[in-house]
N, C-alpha and C positions, 0 to 999 in steps of 0.2 A: 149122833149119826155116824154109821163107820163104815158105808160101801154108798159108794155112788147111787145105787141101785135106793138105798134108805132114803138119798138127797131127794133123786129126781120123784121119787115116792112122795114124800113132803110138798113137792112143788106142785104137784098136780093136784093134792088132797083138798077137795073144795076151793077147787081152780085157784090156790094159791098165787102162782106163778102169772095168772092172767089178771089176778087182782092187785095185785104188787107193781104192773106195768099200769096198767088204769091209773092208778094209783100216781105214776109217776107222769104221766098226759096231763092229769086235772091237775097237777101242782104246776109246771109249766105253763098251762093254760092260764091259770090264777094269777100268775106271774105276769104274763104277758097284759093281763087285763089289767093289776092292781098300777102296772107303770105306766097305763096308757098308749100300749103295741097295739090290744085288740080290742073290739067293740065284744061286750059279753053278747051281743045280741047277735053278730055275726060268727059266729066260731064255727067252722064246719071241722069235721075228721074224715079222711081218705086214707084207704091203702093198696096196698098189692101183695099177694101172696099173706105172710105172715101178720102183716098193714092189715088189713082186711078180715081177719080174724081177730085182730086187737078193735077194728073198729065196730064190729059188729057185737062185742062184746061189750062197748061201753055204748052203745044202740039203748041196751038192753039192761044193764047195770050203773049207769052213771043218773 
C-alpha cells in the first residue's frame, strides 16, 4: 500500500475495519467469560456515537 488513500481503501473494503473491531469485542468478551468476569448468558453491548455503530454491526454479524 503507498498513500493513505490505498490504507483507508483496504479498511472499508468488505467492512474490514468494522470486522477487525468485532473481532476485537468477542475476544474480550471470551475473555471475560472463560475467567468467570461474565455470565455468557448475560452479556449485553451499548454505545454512543461510533459505540453504536460497532454495536449494531455485531447485532447483525456476530
Amino acid at each position: 500500500m503507498k498513500t493513505w488513500y490505498d490504507i483507508n481503501a483496504a479498511n472499508q473494503k468488505n467492512w474490514g475495519e468494522r470486522r477487525s473491531l468485532l473481532s476485537s469485542v468477542l475476544t474480550g468478551v471470551s475473555l471475560a467469560v472463560d475467567r468467570g468476569f461474565a455470565d455468557p448468558a448475560r452479556v449485553g453491548i451499548t454505545g454512543l456515537s461510533d459505540g453504536a455503530s460497532t454495536a449494531a454491526f455485531a447485532l447483525i454479524n456476530a
